[in-house]
C-alpha positions as CSV (number, residue, x, y, z in Angstrom):
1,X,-149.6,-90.2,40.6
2,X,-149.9,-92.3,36.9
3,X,-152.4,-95.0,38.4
4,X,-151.3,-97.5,35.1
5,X,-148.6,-98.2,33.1
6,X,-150.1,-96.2,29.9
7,X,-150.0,-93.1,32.0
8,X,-146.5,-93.6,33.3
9,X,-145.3,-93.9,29.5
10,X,-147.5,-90.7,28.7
11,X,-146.1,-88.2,31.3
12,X,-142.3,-89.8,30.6
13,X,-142.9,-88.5,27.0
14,X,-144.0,-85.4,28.1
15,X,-140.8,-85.0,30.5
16,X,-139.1,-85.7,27.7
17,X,-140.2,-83.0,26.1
18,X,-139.4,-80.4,28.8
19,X,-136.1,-81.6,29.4
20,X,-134.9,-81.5,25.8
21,X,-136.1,-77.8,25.5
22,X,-139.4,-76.0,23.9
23,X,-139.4,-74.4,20.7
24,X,-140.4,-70.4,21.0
25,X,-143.4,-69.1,18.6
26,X,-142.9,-65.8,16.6
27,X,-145.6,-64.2,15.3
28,X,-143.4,-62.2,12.9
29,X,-143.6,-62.5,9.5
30,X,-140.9,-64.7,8.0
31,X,-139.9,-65.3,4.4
32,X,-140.3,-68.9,2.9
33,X,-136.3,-70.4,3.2
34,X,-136.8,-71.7,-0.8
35,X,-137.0,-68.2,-1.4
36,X,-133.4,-67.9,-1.0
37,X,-132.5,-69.9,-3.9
38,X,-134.3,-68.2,-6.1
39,X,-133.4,-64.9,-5.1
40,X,-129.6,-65.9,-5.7
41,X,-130.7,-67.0,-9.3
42,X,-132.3,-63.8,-10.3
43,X,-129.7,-62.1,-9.4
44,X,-127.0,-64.1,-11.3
45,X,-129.4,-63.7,-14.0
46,X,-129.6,-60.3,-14.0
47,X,-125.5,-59.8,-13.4
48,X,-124.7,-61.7,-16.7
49,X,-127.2,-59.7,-18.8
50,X,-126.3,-56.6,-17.2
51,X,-122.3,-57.5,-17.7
52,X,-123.4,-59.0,-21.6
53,X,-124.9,-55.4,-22.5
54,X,-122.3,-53.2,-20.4
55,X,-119.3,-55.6,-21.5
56,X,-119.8,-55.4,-25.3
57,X,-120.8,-51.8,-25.1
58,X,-117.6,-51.0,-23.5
59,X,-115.4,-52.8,-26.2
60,X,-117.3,-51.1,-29.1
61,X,-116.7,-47.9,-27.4
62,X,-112.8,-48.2,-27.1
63,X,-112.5,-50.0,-30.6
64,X,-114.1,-46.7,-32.2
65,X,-117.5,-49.1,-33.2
66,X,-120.8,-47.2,-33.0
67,X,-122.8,-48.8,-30.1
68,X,-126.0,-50.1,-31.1
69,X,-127.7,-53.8,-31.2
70,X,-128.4,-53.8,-27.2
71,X,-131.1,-55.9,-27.7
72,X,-129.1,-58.6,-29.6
73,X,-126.7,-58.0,-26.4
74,X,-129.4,-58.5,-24.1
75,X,-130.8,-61.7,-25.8
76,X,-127.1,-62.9,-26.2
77,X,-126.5,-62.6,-22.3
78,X,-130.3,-64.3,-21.5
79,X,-128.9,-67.4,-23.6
80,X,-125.5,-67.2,-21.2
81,X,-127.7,-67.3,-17.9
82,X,-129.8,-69.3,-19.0
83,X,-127.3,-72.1,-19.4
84,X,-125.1,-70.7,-16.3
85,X,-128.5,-71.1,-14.0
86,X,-128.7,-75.1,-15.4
87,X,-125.4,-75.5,-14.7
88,X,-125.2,-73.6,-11.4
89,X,-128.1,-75.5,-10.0
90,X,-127.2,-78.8,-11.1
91,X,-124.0,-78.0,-9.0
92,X,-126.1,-77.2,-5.7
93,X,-125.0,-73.1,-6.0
94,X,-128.6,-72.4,-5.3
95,X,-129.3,-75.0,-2.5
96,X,-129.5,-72.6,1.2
97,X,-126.8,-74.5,2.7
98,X,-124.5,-73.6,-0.3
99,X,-125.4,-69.6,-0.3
100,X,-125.1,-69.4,3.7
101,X,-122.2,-71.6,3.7
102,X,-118.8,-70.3,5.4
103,X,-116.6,-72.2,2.6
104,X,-116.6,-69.8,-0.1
105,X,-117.4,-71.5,-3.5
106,X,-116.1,-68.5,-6.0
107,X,-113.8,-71.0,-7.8
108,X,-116.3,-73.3,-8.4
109,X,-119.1,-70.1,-9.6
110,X,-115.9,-68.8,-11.7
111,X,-115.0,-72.1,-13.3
112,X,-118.5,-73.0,-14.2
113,X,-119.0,-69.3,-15.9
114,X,-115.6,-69.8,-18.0
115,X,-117.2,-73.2,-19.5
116,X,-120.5,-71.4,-20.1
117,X,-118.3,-68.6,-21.9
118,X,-117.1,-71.1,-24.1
119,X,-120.0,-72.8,-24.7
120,X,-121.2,-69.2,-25.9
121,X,-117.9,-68.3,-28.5
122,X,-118.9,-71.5,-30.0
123,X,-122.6,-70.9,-30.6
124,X,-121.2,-67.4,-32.1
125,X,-118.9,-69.1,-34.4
126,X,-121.4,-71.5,-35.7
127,X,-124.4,-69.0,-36.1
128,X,-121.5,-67.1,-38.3
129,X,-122.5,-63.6,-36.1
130,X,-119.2,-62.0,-35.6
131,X,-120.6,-58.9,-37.1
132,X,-122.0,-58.0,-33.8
133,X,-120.3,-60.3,-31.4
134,X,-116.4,-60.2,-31.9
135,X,-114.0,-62.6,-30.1
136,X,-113.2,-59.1,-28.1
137,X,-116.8,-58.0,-27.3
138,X,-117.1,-62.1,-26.0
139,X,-113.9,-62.1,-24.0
140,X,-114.8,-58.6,-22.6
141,X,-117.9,-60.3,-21.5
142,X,-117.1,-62.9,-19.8
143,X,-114.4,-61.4,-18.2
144,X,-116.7,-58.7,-16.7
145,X,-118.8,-61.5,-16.0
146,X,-116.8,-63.7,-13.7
147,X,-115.7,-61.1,-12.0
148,X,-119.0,-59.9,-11.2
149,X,-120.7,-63.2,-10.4
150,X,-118.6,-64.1,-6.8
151,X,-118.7,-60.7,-5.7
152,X,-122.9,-60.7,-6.2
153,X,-122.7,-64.2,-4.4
154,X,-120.8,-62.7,-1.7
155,X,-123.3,-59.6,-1.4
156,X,-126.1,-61.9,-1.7
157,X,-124.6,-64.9,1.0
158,X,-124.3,-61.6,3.3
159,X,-127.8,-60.6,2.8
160,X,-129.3,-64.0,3.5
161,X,-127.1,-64.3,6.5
162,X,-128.0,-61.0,7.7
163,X,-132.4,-62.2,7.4
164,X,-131.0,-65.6,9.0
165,X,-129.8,-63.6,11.8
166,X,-133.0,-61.5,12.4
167,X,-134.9,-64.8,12.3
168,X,-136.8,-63.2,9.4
169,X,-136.2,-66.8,7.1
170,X,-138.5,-70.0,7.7
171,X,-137.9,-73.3,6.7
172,X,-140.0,-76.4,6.2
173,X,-142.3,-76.6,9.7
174,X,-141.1,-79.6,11.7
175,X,-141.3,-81.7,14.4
176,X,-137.9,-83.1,15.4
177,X,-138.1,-87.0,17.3
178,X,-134.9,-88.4,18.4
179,X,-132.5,-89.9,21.0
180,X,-130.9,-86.9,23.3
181,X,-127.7,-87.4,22.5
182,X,-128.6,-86.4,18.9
183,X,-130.9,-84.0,19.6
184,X,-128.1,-81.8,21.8
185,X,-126.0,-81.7,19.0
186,X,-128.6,-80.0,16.7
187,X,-129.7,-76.3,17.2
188,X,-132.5,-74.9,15.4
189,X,-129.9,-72.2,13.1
190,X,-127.9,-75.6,11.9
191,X,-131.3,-77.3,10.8
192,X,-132.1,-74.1,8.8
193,X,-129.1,-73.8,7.4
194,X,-128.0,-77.5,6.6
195,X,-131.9,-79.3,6.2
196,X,-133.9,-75.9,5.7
197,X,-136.4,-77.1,8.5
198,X,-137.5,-74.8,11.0
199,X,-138.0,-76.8,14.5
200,X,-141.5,-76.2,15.8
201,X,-141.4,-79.1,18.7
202,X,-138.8,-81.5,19.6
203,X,-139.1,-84.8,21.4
204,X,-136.8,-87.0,23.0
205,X,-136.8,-90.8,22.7
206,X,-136.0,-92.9,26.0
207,X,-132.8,-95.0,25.0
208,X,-133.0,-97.9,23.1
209,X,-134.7,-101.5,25.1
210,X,-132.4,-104.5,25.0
211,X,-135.3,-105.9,22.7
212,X,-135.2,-105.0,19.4
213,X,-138.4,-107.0,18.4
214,X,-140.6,-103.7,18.9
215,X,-140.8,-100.4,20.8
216,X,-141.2,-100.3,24.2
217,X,-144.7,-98.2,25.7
218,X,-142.6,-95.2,26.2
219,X,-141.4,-94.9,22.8
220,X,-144.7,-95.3,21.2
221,X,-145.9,-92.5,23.6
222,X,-143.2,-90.3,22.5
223,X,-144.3,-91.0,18.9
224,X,-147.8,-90.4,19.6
225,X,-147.1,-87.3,21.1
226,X,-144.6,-86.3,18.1
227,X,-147.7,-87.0,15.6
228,X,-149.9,-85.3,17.5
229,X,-147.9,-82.5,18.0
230,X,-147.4,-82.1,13.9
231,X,-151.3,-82.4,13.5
232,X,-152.1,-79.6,16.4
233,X,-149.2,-77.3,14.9
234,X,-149.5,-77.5,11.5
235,X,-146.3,-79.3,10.8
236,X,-145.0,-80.1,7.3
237,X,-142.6,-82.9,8.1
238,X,-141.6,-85.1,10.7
239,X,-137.7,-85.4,11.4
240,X,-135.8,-88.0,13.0
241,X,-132.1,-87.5,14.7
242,X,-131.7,-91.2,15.5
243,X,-127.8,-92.6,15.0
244,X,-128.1,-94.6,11.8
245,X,-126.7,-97.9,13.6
246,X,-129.4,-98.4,15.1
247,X,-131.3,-100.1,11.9
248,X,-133.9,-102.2,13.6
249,X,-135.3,-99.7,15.6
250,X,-135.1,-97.4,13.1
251,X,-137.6,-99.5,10.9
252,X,-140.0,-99.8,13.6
253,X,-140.1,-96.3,14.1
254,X,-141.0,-96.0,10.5
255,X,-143.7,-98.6,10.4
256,X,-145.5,-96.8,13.4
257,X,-144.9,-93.0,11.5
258,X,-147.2,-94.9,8.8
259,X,-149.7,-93.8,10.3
260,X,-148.8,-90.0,10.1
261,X,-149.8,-88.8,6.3
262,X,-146.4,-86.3,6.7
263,X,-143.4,-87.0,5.4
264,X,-140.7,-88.7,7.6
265,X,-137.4,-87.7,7.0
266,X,-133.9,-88.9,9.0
267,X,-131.1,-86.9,9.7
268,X,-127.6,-87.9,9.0
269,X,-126.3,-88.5,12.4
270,X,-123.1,-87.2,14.2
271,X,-120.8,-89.3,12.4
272,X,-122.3,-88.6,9.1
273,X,-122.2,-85.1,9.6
274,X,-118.8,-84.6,10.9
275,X,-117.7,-86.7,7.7
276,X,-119.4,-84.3,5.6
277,X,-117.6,-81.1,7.7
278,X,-114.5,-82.5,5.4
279,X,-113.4,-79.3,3.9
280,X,-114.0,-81.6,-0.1
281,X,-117.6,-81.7,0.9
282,X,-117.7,-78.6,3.5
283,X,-119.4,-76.4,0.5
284,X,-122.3,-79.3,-0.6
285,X,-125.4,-78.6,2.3
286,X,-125.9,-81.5,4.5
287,X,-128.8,-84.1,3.1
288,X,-131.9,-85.6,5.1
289,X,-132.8,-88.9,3.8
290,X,-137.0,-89.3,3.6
291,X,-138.0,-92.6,4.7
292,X,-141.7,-92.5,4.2
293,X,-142.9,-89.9,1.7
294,X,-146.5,-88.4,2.1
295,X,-149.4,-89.3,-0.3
296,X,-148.9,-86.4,-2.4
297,X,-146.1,-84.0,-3.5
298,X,-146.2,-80.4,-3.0
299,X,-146.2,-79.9,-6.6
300,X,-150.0,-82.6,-6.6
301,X,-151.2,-80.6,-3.5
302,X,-151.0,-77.5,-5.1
303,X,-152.9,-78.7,-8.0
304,X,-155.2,-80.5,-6.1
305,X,-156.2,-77.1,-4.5
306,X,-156.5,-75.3,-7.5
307,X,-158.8,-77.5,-9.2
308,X,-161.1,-77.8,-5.6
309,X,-160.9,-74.2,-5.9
310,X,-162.1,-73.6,-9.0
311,X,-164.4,-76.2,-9.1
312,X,-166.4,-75.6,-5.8
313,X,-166.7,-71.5,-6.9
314,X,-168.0,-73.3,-10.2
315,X,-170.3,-75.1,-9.0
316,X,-172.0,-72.5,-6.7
317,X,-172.4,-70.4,-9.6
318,X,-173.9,-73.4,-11.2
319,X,-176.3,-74.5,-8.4
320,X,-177.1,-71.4,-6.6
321,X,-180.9,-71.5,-7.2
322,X,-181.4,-75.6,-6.4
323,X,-179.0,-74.3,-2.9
324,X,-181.0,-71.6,-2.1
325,X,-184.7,-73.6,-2.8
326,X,-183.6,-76.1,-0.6
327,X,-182.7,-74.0,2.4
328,X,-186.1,-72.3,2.0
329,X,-188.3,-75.7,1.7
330,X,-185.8,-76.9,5.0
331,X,-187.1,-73.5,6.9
332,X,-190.4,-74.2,6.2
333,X,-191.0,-77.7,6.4
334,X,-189.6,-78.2,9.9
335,X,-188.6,-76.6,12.8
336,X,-185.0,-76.5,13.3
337,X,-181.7,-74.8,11.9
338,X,-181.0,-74.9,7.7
339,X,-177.9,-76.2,8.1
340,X,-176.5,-79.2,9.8
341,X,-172.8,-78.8,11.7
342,X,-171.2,-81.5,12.7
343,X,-167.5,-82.6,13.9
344,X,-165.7,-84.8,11.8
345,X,-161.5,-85.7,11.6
346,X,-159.8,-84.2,8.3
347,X,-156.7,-84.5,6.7
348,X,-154.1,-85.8,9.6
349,X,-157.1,-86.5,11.7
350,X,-157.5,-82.7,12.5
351,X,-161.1,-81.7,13.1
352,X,-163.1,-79.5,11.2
353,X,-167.2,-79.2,11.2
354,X,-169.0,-80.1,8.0
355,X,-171.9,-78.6,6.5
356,X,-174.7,-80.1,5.4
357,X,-178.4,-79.2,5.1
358,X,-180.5,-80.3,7.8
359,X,-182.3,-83.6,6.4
360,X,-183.7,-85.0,10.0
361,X,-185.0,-83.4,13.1
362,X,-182.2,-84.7,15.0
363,X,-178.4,-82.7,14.7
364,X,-176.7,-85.7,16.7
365,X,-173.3,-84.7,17.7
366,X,-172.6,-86.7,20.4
367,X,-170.6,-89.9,21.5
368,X,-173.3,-92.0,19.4
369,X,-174.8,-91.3,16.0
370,X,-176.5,-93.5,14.7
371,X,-176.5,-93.6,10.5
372,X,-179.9,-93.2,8.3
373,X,-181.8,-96.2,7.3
374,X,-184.2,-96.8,5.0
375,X,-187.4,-95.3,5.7
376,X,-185.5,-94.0,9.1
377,X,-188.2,-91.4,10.7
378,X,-185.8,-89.3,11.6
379,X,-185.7,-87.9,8.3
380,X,-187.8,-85.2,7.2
381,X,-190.2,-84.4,4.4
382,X,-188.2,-82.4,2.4
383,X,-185.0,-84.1,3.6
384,X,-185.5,-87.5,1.8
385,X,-185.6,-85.6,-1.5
386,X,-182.5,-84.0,-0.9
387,X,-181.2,-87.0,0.9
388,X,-182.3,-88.9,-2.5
389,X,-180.6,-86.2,-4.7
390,X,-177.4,-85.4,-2.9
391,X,-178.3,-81.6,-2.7
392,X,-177.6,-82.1,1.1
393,X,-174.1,-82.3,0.6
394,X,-173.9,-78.7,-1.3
395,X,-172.9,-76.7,1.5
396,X,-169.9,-78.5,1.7
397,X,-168.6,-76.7,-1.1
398,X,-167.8,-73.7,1.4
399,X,-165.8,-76.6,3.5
400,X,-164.0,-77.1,0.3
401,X,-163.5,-73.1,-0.1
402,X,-162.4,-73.2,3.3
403,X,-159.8,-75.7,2.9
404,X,-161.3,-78.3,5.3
405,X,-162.2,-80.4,2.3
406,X,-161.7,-81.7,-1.5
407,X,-164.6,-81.8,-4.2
408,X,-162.8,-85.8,-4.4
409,X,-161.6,-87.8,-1.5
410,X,-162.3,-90.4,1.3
411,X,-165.8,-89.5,2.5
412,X,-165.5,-87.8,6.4
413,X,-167.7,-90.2,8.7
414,X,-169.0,-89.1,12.6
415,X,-166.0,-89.0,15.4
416,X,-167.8,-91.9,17.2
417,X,-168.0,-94.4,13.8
418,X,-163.9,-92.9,13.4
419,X,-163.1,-94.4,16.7
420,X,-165.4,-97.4,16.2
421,X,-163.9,-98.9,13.2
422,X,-159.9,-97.1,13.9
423,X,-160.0,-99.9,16.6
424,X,-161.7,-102.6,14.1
425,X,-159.3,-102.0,11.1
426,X,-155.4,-101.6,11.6
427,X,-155.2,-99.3,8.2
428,X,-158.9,-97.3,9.0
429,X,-156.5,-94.3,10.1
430,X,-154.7,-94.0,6.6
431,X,-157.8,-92.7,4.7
432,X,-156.8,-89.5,6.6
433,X,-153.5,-89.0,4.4
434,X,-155.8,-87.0,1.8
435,X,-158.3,-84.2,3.2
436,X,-162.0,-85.9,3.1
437,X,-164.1,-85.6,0.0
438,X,-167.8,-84.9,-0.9
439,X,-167.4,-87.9,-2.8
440,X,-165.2,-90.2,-3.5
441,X,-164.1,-93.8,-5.3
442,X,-166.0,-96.0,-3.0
443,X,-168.8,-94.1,-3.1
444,X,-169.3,-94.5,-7.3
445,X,-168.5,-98.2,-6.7
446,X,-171.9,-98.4,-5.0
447,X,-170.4,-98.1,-1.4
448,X,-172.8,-95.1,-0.9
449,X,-174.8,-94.2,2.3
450,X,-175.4,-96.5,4.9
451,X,-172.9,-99.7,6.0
452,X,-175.1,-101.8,8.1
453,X,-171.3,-104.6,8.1
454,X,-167.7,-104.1,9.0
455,X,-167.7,-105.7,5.6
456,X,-168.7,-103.0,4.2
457,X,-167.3,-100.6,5.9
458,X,-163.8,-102.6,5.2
459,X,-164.4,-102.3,1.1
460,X,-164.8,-98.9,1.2
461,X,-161.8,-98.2,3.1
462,X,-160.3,-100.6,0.5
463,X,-161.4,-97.9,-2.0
464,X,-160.3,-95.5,-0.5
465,X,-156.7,-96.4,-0.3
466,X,-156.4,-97.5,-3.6
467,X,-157.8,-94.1,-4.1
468,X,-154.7,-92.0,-2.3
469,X,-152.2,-94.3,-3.8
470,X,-153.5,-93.6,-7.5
471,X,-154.5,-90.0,-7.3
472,X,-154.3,-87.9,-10.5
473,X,-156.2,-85.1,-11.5
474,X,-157.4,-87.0,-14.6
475,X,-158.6,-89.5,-11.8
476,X,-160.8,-86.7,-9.7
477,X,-162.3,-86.1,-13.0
478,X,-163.5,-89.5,-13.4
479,X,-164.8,-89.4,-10.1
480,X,-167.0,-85.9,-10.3
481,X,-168.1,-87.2,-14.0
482,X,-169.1,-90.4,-12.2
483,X,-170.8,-89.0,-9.2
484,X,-173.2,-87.4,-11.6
485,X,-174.4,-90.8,-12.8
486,X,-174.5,-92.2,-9.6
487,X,-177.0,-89.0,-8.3
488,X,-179.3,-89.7,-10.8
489,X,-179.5,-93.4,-10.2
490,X,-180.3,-92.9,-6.7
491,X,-178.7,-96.5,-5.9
492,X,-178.3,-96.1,-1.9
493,X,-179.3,-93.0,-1.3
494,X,-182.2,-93.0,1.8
């Protein structure tokens, strides 16, 4: 039996989670839900050039015109889908819960194609090309066209129903939190069709306290466990099925999913979505509101990537011989391993081991480590010039590789100093919102190497977060460009 109140809450939240029901794992392969969208636009694309070369051919042939120009037909229907696809996706056509949806929206495809046809007899009158397009060679046109554009949507919303029925389509990874009335009127098929969100672990919230001044010790455990779970699973968001009356607790479930660096998004609740099943809106998908966004888009973390990518595989081709001097002068200066491994928290607070070159005879991994001094014994001969020069830290180009780290970011400390200072400083936890760096903004404003005060210690977590909520590449730039001053000057490095 729970011997204390925090253990009670803990296996609640856990019975919550069998009761509400476990979310299967497939290892078979399944095809990004985005995917969908785009695969509806290429082939709209290509069904309006296609119809543009086979339409004008057509009336040329039966008008006794020799048929030639298929290129100016070709580049004639490119300009057509290109402003059909703008239009079409302004209107939502290309959004999953449009193409999957059981209200058919040919009128809308077919009205949208007539203004685009149109738009296109004007552009031929003013360019003065009638030569090769005719008014019948246009009308042909777009009559083949809109004729052929609902029934490639149809084959196309069959398709995508057909790979949402194997189960071969994945959405956004996500863990779903919310009351269990709300939760047993979702299904995973409805949040992939309406949210694109495929449900990896759901949790259900204990009902609401009379107090509304904060959450009650259950509902933080349930929380807990839902942020946990996203780290452990690899979860891209964090969803809430909460009934939108309930405002106040709704903010202080928000303030405690600060401390997630995922993006929390609510789900329009029963009464929302059965106003939205009105047959005026039935063709529009359903809409998830996000009220905390993480640090950086997907658009920044791809670019964040690429440039740790190509600059760690730069700089090993760079550094090579000072990396490869150093592990021989560590071999035979001490005994011991070349390269240091120790546990540290990464981006969401899951753990990874960092590299480093073995500096001291001690590799302290342990529930105490206690940080290098100046003039500490520990360190070796060889160490304190490596120490002194940073060439320690090179290895953890192959965590950057790896994905584990950034070349730029909050600097990783030891699980034990994590723990320490997490229960010193309410906002320690938010420096994992970015994946650690091998250096970073506090550490080229002098808050480098040891931090004998939580003052310190309270700066550079300062830096840090004015660090995540100002990234730009231009910014990581400044940093590396920095850092190289900063090695050279040798200010706290021991």
């Amino acid at each position: 039996m729970p011997n204390s109140s925090g253990e009670l809450a803990s296996s609640e939240a856990i019975l919550s989670r069998d009761s509400v029901g476990s979310v299967s794992k497939e290892s078979r392969l399944r095809f990004p839900h985005a995917m969908a969208g785009y695969f509806c636009a290429g082939v709209d694309f290509l069904v309006i050039i296609v119809s543009s070369i086979l339409g004008c051919t057509i009336y040329r042939a039966f008008s006794g015109q020799v048929v030639s120009n298929f290129d100016a037909f070709a580049l004639a229907g490119s300009v057509a889908a290109i402003l059909y696809l703008w239009m079409a996706h302004a209107a939502g056509f290309y959004q999953f819960g449009s193409i999957v949806s059981s209200h058919a929206v040919y009128r809308k495809i077919i009205n949208r194609w007539l203004v685009v046809g149109l738009l296109l007899a004007l552009l031929a009158f003013l360019l003065k090309v009638g030569a090769i397009f005719s008014r019948g060679s246009i009308v042909t046109f777009v009559a083949l066209t809109a004729t052929a554009l609902p029934v490639a949507r149809w084959a196309v919303t069959r398709a995508i129903k057909g790979v949402v029925s194997e189960g071969l389509l994945a959405g956004r990874r996500a863990v779903l939190v919310g009351s269990r009335d709300e939760l047993a009127a979702l299904d995973g098929e409805q949040l992939l069709k309406d949210f694109g969100l495929s449900e990896i672990d759901r949790l259900a919230l204990p009902s609401p306290s009379l107090s509304t001044m904060q959450l009650t010790r259950s509902e933080l455990s349930v929380l807990n466990l839902a942020m946990e779970s996203a780290r452990q699973e690899g979860a891209e968001a964090i969803v809430l099925a909460v009934s939108w009356s309930e405002s106040r607790r709704l903010e202080l479930i928000r303030e405690r999913m600060r401390a997630s660096p995922l993006p929390v998004q609510l789900l329009p609740d029963r009464i929302v979505r059965g106003l939205t099943r009105n047959l005026t809106f039935a063709w529009q998908p359903n809409f998830a509101i996000e009220i905390k966004r993480g640090p950086l888009s997907r658009v920044e973390h791809i670019l964040k990537r690429v440039f740790d990518v190509v600059g760690a595989l730069a700089l090993l081709l760079l550094l090579w011989p000072p990396i490869l001097i150093a592990a021989i002068a560590i071999k035979l200066d001490s005994a011991g391993p070349v390269l240091f491994r120790q546990r540290r928290n990464g981006f969401n607070a899951k753990q990874f081991r960092i590299l480093k070159f073995r500096t001291m005879t001690v590799t302290e991994d342990a529930d105490k480590v206690v940080q290098a001094t100046r003039f500490d014994r520990r360190v070796t001969r060889v160490g304190r010039h490596l120490r002194r020069l940073s060439v320690d830290e090179l290895p953890q180009l192959f965590n950057v590789l790896k994905g584990d780290m950034s070349l730029v970011g909050p600097r990783p400390h030891a699980l034990v100093h994590d723990i320490q200072y997490g229960e010193i400083m309410s906002d320690y936890a938010f420096r994992h919102h970015v994946k650690p760096g091998i250096t970073g903004w506090a550490q080229v404003n002098g808050f480098r190497g040891e931090t004998r005060q939580v003052e310190q210690m309270q700066r550079r977590v300062e830096l840090d977060l004015w660090y995540i909520n100002n990234w730009s590449l231009l910014l990581d730039l400044k940093i590396l460009l920095r850092t190289c001053i900063e090695v050279a000057s040798a200010r706290n490095a021991y």
